[in-house]
C-alpha positions as CSV (number, residue, x, y, z in Angstrom):
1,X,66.3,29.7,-60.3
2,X,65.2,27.4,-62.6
3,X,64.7,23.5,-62.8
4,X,67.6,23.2,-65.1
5,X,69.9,25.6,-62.7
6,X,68.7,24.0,-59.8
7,X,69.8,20.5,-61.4
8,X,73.3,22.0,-62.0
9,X,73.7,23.5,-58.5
10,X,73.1,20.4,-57.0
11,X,75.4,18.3,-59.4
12,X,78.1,21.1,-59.0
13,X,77.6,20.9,-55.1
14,X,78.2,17.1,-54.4
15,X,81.4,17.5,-55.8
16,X,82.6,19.8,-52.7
17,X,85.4,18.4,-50.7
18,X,85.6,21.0,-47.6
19,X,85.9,19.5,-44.3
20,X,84.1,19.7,-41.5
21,X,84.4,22.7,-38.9
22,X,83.9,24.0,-35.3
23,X,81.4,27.6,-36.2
24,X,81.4,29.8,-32.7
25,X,78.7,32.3,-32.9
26,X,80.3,34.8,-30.5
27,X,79.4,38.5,-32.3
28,X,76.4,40.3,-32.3
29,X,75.8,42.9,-35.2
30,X,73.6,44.7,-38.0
31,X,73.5,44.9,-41.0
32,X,72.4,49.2,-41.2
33,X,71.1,49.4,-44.9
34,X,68.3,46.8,-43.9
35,X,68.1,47.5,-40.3
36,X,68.4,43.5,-39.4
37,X,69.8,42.4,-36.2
38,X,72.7,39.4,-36.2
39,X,74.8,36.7,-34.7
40,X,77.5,36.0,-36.1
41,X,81.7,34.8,-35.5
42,X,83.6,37.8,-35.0
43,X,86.6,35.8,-37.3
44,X,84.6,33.3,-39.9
45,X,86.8,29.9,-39.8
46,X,88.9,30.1,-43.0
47,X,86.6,26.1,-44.0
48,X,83.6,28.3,-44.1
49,X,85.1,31.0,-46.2
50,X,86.4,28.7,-48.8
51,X,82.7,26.5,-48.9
52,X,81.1,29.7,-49.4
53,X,83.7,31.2,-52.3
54,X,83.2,27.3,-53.9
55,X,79.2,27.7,-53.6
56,X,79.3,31.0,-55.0
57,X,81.5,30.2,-58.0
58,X,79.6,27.3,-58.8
59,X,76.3,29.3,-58.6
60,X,77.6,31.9,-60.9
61,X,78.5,28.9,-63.4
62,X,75.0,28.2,-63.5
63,X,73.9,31.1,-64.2
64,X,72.5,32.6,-60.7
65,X,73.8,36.1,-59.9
66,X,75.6,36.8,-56.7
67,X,75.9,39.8,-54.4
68,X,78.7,41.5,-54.5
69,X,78.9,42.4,-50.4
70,X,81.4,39.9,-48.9
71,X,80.1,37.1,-47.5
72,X,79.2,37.5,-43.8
73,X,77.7,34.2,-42.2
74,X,75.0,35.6,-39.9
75,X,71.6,34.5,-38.0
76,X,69.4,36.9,-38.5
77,X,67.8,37.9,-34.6
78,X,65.6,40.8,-35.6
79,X,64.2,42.7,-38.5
80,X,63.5,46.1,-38.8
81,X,65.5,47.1,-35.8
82,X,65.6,50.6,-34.6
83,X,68.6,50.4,-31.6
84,X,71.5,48.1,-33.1
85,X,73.5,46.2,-30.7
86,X,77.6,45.3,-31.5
87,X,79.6,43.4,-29.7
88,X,81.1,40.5,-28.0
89,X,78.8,37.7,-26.8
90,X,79.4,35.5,-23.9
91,X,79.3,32.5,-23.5
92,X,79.0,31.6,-27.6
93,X,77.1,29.5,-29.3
94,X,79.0,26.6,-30.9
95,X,78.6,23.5,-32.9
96,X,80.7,21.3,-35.5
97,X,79.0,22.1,-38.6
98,X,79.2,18.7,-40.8
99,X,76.6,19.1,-43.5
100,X,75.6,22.1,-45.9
101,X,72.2,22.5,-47.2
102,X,70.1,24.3,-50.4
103,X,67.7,26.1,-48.6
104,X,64.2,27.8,-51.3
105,X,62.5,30.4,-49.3
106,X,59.0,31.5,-51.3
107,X,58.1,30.8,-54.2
108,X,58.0,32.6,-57.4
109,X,59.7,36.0,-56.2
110,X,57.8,35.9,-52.9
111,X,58.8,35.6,-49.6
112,X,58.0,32.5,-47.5
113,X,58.8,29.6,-45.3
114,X,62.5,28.1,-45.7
115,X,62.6,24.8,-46.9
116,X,65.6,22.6,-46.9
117,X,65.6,21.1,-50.6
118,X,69.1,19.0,-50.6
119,X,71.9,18.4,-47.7
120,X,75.3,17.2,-48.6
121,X,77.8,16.0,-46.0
122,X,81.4,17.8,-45.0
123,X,84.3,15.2,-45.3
């Protein structure tokens, strides 16, 4: 992305409005295409869905091209796996999730450490 993008992104993303909400990490799955092993909500909280369908809009205003997969909020356990796992897990992981964040990982095409670059708070 560039500076000028980036710039507009972060504009574009102080304006959100989305409240804050309870996230319950309570599914484990894969993604098969890139064998990747996740944790995940079985039924994403409808204030998640929307933040994410705002972000993406307002990325493809700026100019940053989105995937076209539905969104499926995820942390990613395992790469490269060769026995997925699927299914319930108990007890879940939970937390009120109050801010967002940009997050760069790499530089210039290449892969590398995530770095938090701006936070904005949930109302």
């Amino acid at each position: 992305m560039s500076p000028a993008q980036g710039q507009g992104l972060r504009d574009a993303a102080a304006t959100v409005t989305e409240r804050r909400f309870f996230l319950s990490l309570d599914w484990l799955d894969h993604f098969r295409a890139t064998r990747v092993q996740w944790l995940g909500p079985r039924r994403p909280p409808d204030a998640l869905l929307r933040l994410a369908a705002v972000l993406r809009g307002h990325c493809r205003a700026a100019g940053i091209a989105q995937p076209e997969a539905n969104f499926q909020p995820h942390v990613t356990l395992q790469r490269q796996i060769r026995r997925p796992l699927r299914g319930a897990v108990a007890p879940a992981l939970g937390w009120w999730v109050d801010h967002f964040v940009l997050v760069e990982s790499g530089a210039q095409g290449r892969a590398g450490d995530y770095r938090v670059v701006s936070r904005w708070p949930l109302r």
